[in-house]
C-alpha positions as CSV (number, residue, x, y, z in Angstrom):
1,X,15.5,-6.6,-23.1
2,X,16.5,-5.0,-20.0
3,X,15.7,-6.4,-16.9
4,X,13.5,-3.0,-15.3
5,X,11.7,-3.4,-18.5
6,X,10.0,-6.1,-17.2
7,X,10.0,-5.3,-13.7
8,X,6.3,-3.8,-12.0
9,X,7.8,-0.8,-10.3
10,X,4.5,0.4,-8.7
11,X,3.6,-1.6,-5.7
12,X,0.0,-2.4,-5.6
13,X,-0.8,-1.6,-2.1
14,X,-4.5,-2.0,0.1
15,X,-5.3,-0.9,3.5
16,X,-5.1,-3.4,7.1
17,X,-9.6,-3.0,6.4
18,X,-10.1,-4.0,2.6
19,X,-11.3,-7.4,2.3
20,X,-9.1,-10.5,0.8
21,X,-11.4,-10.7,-2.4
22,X,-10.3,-7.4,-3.0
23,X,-6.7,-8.5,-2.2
24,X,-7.6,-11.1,-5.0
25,X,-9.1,-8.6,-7.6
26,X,-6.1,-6.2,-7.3
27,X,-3.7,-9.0,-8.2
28,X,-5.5,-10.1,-11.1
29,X,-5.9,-6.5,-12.2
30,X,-2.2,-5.6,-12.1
31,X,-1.0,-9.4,-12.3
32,X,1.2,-9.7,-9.5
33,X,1.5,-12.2,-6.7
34,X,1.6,-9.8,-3.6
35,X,-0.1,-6.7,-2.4
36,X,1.6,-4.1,0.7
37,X,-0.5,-3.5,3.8
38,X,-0.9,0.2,4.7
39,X,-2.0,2.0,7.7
40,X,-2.1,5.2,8.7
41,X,0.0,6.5,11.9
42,X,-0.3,10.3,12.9
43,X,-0.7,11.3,9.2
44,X,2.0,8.9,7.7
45,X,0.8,5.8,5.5
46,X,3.3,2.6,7.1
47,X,3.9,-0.4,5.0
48,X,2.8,-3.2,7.6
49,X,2.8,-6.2,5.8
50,X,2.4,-8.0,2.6
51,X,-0.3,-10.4,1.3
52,X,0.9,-13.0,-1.2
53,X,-1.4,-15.4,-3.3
54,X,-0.2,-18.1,-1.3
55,X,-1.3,-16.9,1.5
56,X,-4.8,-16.2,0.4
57,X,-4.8,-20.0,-0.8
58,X,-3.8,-21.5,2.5
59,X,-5.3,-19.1,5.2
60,X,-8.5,-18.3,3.1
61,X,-9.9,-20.6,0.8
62,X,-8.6,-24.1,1.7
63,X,-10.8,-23.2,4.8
64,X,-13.0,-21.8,3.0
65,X,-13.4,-18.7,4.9
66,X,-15.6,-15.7,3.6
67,X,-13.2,-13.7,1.4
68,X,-15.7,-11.0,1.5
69,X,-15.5,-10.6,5.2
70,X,-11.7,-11.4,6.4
71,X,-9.2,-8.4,6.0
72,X,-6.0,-8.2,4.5
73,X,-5.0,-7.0,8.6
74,X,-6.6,-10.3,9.9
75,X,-4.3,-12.2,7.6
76,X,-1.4,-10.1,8.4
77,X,-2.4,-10.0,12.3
78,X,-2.3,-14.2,11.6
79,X,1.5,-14.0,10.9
80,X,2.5,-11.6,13.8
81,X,1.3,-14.2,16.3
């Protein structure tokens, strides 16, 4: 089997204001181990950032933080600093 037949070529992406949970639900959904962080600027969606399933392990729940309340930006806002 060809490689690109097993490869996701969509990228799964959320924007900087969805919640990690949804982060979460989207990976399960399309079983992949990263989402993209959009924003819009002036009319053009950016990529800023990406939002593994580590990360939502290790800065979410071994914390235990509310997944219903942090962002995928606050995460990504985490690793600028």
């Amino acid at each position: 089997m060809p490689i690109e037949d097993s490869c996701n070529r969509e990228a799964v992406i959320l924007q900087r204001d969805n919640t990690v949970l949804e982060a979460a639900k989207l990976m399960r959904r399309h079983q992949v181990r990263d989402v993209q962080v959009i924003e819009n600027r002036d009319g053009k969606m950016i990529a800023v950032g990406v939002i593994t399933d580590h990360d939502l392990v290790v800065e979410i729940m071994a914390p235990e933080l509310d997944c219903m309340v942090i962002t995928v930006g606050d995460i990504i806002d985490l690793h600028m600093v």
